[in-house]
Steps between C-alpha positions, in 0.01 A plus 500: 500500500449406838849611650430577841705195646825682389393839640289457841482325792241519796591601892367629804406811452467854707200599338307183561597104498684395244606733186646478138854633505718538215806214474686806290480855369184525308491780226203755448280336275614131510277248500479336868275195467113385374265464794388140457170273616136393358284737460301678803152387596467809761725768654766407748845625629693332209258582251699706250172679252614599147254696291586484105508752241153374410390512848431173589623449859607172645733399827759298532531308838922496588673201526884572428778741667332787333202507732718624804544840336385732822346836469616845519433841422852552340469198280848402296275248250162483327335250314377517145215212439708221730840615425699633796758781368724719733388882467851599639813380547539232790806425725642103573251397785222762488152445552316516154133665597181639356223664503214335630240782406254722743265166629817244594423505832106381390614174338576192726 
């Protein structure tokens, strides 16, 4: 399921270094892409956290395209466990972003 090849591509970006930007229209509630890597030993500014259902919380450290998603307040996509999905509709060539959450600018 891991489609993101066919849908992004990464760029400089205006919010900060390089971005994910989508290669075509992307549809509310599509699927974008899985963020990808070994599992996290300790936080870091690609570490994507993922809490399941049952509560046990575990990070993933980014190693594909995915991991240049940049932040933003107005967020067009969200992730659900590692899945990336688009949260609105987004145009040929736009930045896909998200929310980082309140303590982003902590982690580094």
């Amino acid at each position: 399921m891991n489609h993101h090849r066919d849908t992004v591509y990464v760029a400089p970006s205006k919010i900060h270094g390089k971005g994910l930007f989508a290669i075509r229209p992307i549809e509310k509630g599509e699927y974008i892409g899985t963020y990808e890597g070994p599992i996290a030993k300790k936080n870091g500014s690609l570490v994507l956290w993922i809490t399941e259902e049952d509560g046990t919380t575990y990070g993933i450290s980014g190693r594909n395209t995915i991991r240049y998603a940049n932040h933003s307040r107005r967020p067009n996509a969200d992730f659900e466990g590692p899945d990336l999905y688009a949260t609105k509709r987004i145009k040929q060539d736009g930045e896909i972003t998200i929310d980082y959450g309140e303590d982003w600018a902590d982690i580094g």
